[in-house]
C-alpha positions in Angstrom: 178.4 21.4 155.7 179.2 22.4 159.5 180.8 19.7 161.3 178.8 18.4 164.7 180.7 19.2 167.7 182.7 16.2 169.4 182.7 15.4 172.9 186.6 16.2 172.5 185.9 19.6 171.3 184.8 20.4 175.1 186.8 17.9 177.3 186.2 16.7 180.8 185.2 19.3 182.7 183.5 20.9 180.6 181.4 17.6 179.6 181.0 17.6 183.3 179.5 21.4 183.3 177.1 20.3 181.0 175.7 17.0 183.0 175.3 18.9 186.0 173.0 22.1 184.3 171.0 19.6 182.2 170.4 17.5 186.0 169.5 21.0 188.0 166.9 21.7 184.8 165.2 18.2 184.6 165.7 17.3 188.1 164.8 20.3 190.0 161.6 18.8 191.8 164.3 16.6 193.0 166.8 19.0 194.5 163.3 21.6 195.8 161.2 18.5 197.3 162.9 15.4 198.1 163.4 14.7 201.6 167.0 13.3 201.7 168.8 14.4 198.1 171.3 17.1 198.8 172.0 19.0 195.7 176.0 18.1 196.0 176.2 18.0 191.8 179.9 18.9 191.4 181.5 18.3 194.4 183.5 15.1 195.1 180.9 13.2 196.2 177.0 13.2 196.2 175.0 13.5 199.7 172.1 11.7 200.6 170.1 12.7 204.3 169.9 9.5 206.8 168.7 10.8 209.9 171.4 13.4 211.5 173.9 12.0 208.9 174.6 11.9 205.0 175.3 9.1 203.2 178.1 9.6 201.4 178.3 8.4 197.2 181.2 8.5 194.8 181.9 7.0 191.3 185.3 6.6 189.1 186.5 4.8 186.6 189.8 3.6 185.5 190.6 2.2 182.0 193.9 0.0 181.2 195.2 2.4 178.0 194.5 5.4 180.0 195.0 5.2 183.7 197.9 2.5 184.3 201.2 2.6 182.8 202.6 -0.7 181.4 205.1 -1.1 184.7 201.9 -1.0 187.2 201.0 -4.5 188.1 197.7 -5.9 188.2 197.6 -6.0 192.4 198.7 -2.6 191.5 195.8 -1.4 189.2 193.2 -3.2 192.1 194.8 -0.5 194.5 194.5 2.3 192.7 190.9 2.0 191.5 190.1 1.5 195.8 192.2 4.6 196.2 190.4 7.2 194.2 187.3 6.4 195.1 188.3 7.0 199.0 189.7 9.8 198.4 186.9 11.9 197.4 185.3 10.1 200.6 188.0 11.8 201.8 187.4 15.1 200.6 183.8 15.0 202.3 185.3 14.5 205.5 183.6 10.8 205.4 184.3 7.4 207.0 184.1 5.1 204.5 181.7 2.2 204.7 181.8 0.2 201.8 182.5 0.0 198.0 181.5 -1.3 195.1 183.8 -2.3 192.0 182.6 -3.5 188.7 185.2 -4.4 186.4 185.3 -5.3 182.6 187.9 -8.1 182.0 189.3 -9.6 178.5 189.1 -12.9 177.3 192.7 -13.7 177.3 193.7 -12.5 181.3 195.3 -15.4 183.3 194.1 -16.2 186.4 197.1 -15.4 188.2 196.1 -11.9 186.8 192.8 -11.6 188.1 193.6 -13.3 191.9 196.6 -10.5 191.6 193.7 -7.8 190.2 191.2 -9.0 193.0 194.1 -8.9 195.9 194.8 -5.4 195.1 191.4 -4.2 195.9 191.2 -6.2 198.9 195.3 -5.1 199.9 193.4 -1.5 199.4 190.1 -2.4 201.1 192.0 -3.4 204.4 193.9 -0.6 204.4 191.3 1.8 203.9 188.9 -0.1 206.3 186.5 -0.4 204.1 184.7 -3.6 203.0 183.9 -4.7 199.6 180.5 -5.2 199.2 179.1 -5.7 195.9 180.3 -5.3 191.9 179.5 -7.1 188.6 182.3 -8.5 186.1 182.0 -8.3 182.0 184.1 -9.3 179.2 186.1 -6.0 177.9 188.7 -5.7 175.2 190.9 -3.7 177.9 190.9 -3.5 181.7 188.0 -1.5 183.2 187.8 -0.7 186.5 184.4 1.2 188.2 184.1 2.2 191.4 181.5 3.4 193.8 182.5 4.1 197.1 179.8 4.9 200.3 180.9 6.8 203.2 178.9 8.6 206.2 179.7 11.7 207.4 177.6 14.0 210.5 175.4 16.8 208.6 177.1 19.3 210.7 180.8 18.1 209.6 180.2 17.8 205.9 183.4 19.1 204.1 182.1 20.8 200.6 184.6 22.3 198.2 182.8 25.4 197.2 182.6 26.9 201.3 185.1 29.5 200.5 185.1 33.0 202.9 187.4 35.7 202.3 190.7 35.9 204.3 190.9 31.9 204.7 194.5 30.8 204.6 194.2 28.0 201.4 196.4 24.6 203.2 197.4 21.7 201.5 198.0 18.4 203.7 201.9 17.3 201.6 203.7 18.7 199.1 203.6 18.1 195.6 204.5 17.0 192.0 205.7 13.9 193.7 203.6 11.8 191.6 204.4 13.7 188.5 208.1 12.6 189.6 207.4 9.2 189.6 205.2 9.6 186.2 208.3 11.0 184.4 210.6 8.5 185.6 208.5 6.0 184.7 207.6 7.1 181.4 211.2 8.0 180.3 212.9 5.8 177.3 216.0 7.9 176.0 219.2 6.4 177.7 220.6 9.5 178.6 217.5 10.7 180.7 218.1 7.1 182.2 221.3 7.4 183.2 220.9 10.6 184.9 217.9 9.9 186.9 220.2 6.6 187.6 222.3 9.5 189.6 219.6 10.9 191.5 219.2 9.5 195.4 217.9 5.6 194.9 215.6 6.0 197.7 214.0 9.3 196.3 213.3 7.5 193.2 211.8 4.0 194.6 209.8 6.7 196.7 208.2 9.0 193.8 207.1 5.6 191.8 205.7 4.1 194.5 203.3 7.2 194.7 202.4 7.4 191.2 201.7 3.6 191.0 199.9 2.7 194.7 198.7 6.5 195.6 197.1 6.8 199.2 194.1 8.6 200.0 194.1 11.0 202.9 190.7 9.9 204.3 192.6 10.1 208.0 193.0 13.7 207.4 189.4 14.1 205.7 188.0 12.7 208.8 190.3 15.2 211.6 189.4 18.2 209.3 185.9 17.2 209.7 185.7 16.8 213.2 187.7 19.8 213.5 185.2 21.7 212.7 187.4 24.5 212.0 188.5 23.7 208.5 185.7 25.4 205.6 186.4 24.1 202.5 188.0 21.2 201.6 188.7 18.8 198.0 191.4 16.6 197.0 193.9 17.4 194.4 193.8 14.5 191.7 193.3 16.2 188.1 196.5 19.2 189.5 196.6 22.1 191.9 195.6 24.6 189.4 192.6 22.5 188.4 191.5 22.0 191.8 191.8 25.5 193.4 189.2 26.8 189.7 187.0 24.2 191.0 186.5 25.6 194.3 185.3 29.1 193.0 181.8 29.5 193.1 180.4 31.7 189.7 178.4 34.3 190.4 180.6 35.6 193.3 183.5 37.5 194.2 185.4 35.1 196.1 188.8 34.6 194.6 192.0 33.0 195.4 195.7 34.0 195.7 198.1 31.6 195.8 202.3 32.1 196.5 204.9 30.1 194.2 207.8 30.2 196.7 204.7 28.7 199.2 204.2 25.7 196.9 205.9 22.8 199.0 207.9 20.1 196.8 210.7 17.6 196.9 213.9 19.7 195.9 214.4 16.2 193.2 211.4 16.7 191.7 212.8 20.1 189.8 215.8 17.7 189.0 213.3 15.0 187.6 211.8 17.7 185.5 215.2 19.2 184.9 216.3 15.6 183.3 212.7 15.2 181.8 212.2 18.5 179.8 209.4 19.2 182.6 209.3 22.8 184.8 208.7 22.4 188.5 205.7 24.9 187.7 203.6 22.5 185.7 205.0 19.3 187.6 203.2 21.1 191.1 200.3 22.6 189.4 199.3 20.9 186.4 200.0 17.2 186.6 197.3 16.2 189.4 197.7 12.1 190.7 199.0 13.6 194.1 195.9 12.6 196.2 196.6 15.3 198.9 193.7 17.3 200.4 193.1 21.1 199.4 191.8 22.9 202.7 190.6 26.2 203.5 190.9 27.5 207.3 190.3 30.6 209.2 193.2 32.4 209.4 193.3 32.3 213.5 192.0 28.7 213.5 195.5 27.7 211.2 197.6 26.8 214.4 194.9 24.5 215.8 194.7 22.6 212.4 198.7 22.6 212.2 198.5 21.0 215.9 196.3 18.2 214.4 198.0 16.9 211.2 200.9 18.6 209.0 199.6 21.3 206.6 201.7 23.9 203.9 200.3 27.1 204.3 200.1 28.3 200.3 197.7 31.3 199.9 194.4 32.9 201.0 190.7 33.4 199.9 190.5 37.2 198.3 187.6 38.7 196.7 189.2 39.2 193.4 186.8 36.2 191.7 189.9 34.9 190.1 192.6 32.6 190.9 195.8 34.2 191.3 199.3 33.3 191.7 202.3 35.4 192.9 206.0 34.6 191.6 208.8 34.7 193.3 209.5 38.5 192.2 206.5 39.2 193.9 204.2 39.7 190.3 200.8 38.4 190.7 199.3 37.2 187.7 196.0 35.4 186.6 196.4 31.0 186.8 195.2 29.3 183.9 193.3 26.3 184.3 194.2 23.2 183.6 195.6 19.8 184.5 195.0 16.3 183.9 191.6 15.9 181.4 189.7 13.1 180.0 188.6 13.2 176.3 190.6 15.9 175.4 189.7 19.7 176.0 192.3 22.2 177.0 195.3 20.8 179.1 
């Protein structure tokens, strides 16, 4: 007897894949003949036509055993879930205009852990400018946290992931693996792992878990590449670099992407966190995701007007090899893997 296939078997993204080709099937009248539905399926965030604007949609969910490590406080957890919601707002090049949260609470949470929960989101809210509008609340055996944030963006500034053109310099907007840092720190228990990241700078350390546990969305830099007009692609990098850079290739086309190792910018302490940790710099920058930073594509004349607008790391270019490449450090260019952080299981 054959056994049924598990949602496991495939993962995330792959779950993800499947959604979107069973929406473009039964909802094709939709995407053909509705007057304001932009077919935006698997981008960051879904586009709706209001006048000469889009209205902006997104939706994620956080869940207590799987998102938030036991030292994140609740105010903590109510950040977060405002965060990644903005930040594909972010990624769209949107202002954000309002969100949603619903959450699913247990029986036993103290009050003092709800106001703390509910100050968080509103800590976020104000930084983010953006007002909390609506939500519902239900009784959970663990904390669950659903967001949907709204945003508004001009039709002609729309950032979209998948705008790729050949010779584009690929940009990100800050370096990276600092949340994996923080991750790893957090998550070691051996005493002599402790001790040694004990050695490491103090304020280095205080710095890489503060981004892992209250992240920051770059919706000010969303909202200058926008209006820039000069920047073609854009996404953020949550799930890891690798991860993202697959997403951004369109099938069906030639349009690759090279990226350079030595290019790749980083904390020097982060290799020393890995070092300490058992993790290599290489899957702490490309595979562990939680970073938040913007992944942007720009012509390759057009790169010192971004640079004069916000701080960018030039990392590689759009090719037409259809395949995401990276070169080492000996100059060998070799095929990236996909991968990085994935719900439900699927390849890592």
């Amino acid at each position: 007897m054959s056994k049924k296939p598990l949602i496991s078997d495939l993962g995330e993204k792959k779950l993800i894949e499947n959604i979107i080709q069973k929406a473009h099937f039964f909802q094709k009248d939709y995407f053909s003949t509705h007057p304001q539905i932009k077919d935006s399926l698997g981008d960051d965030a879904a586009l709706m036509e209001v006048d000469s604007k889009y209205l902006v949609s997104t939706s994620d969910m956080l869940l207590q055993n799987t998102h938030f490590p036991r030292q994140m406080t609740h105010r903590q957890m109510g950040w977060k879930i405002v965060t990644v919601n903005v930040s594909d707002l972010a990624a769209m090049g949107a202002h954000p205009r309002g969100i949603l949260i619903s959450m699913g609470l247990p029986r036993d949470m103290t009050m003092e852990q709800f106001n703390e929960l509910v100050e968080g989101i509103l800590d976020a809210c104000t930084y983010y400018e953006t007002p909390l509008i609506g939500g519902d609340t239900n009784e959970s055996p663990q904390i669950v946290l659903n967001g949907t944030a709204l945003g508004e963006v001009n039709k002609e500034k729309v950032l979209m992931k998948k705008n790729l053109q050949k010779g584009n310099l690929i940009v990100v907007t800050g370096t990276l693996g600092m949340a994996a840092a923080g991750f790893e720190i957090l998550l070691a228990d051996d005493n002599d792992s402790l001790k040694k990241i004990e050695l490491l700078k103090g304020e280095f350390v205080e710095k890489a878990v503060n981004h892992a546990l209250e992240p920051l969305a770059r919706i000010k830099e969303g909202i200058i590449a926008s209006e820039s007009k000069i920047v073609t692609a854009c996404t953020d990098i949550t799930d890891g670099l690798a991860s993202e850079l697959h997403e951004m290739l369109k099938p069906g086309n030639n349009i690759g992407i090279r990226i350079y190792d030595d290019k790749i910018p980083s904390h020097p302490l982060v290799e020393e966190v890995g070092k300490i940790t058992g993790k290599k710099l290489h899957k702490m920058t490309l595979y562990y995701g939680e970073d938040f930073e913007l992944l942007l594509t720009v012509k390759k004349d057009e790169i010192g007007a971004l640079k004069n607008l916000m701080d960018v790391y030039v990392i590689g270019e759009v090719t037409d090899s259809a395949h995401v490449e990276i070169v080492n450090k000996d100059g060998k260019t070799s095929i990236l893997p996909p991968g990085g952080y994935q719900h439900l299981g699927g390849d890592k």
